[in-house]
Steps between C-alpha positions, in 0.01 A plus 500: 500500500556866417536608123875605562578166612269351175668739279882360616441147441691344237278141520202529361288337259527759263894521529548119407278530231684814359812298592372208297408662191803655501607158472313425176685791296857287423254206423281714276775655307663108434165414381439790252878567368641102536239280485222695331263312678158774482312305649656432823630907457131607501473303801764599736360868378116419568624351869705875541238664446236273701809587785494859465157557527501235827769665693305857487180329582680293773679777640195683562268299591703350794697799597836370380596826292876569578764741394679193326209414307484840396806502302518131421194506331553731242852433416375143422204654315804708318718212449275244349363836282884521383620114465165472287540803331849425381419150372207584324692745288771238473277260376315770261155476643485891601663762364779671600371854602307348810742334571710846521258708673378280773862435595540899495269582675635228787836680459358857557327418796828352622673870497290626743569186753871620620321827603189331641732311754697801561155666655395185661212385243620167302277447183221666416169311647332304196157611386165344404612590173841407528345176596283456194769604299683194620168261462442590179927473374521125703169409298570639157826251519310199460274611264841639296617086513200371374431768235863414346380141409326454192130325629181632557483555820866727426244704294275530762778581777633774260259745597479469864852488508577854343217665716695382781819582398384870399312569787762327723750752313318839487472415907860411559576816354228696615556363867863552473485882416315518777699300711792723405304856515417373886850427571605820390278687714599319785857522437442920465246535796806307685755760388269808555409343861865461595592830340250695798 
């Protein structure tokens, strides 16, 4: 099978498990704003992130990379980043400002996607970076839940979960300026080439 044909296909292993932890985000939000139920939260966001890190691994180790998977990946990544985001601040356990620039930074990069199509591009290609960024965000979350409580072990989680969280930030928005600056530069180069 050639890679254009892999890179079509819409069934793949990594594609149902993007599909199915897209799943997980209405349940995870139910559990954190309705219930409160941490525990089972902290799950559904340890199994997301067990997911993400199996679909790239998955994807290239038996050649099942696809054009799909390109885009669905991420905007999961982005949308359990968001749905977390948002009911974490609800429920007070991060503070506001993150909550603010992470959800910038998503919206800046989405200015450049009208003219992206308009050349032929779609999103920008995620990075190793842009991929840690994401790792260390979707594992600061359930560090955030258990450093809210009042026990020991929320004592203990406290500090691993803030060195996620601020490395998992200064990525996101490192990642994203450079996501941006890219698509820029291929948006010009695009004019300049069609301007000859």
């Amino acid at each position: 099978m050639s890679d254009a044909e892999v890179s079509d296909r819409i069934l793949t292993i990594p594609n149902a498990l993007s599909f199915l932890r897209a799943l997980g985000i209405p349940l995870l939000i139910w559990l954190l704003l309705v219930k409160e139920f941490d525990g089972w939260a902290i799950f559904v966001l340890a199994i997301a992130g067990i997911s993400d890190y199996a679909d790239g691994k998955i994807a290239r180790a038996f050649n099942q990379s696809s054009k799909l998977g390109a885009m669905l990946d991420p905007a999961v990544d982005r949308l359990y980043i968001a749905a977390t985001l948002i009911a974490l601040t609800v429920r007070d356990v991060i503070p506001l400002w993150i909550l603010v620039l992470l959800i910038a930074r998503d919206l800046l990069l989405a200015t450049t996607l009208p003219a992206l199509y308009k050349i032929g591009h779609g999103p920008m290609e995620v990075t190793f970076l842009g991929k840690a960024a994401t790792f260390n965000l979707l594992y600061a979350f359930p560090f955030l839940l258990l450093a809210s409580g009042n026990s020991v072990l929320a004592r203990f989680a406290d500090s691993l979960a803030w060195a996620f969280a601020g490395w998992g930030v200064a990525l996101y928005l490192l990642t994203g300026f450079s996501y941006f600056l890219g698509a820029r530069t291929l948006i010009k180069d695009s004019k300049s080439g069609n301007d000859q």
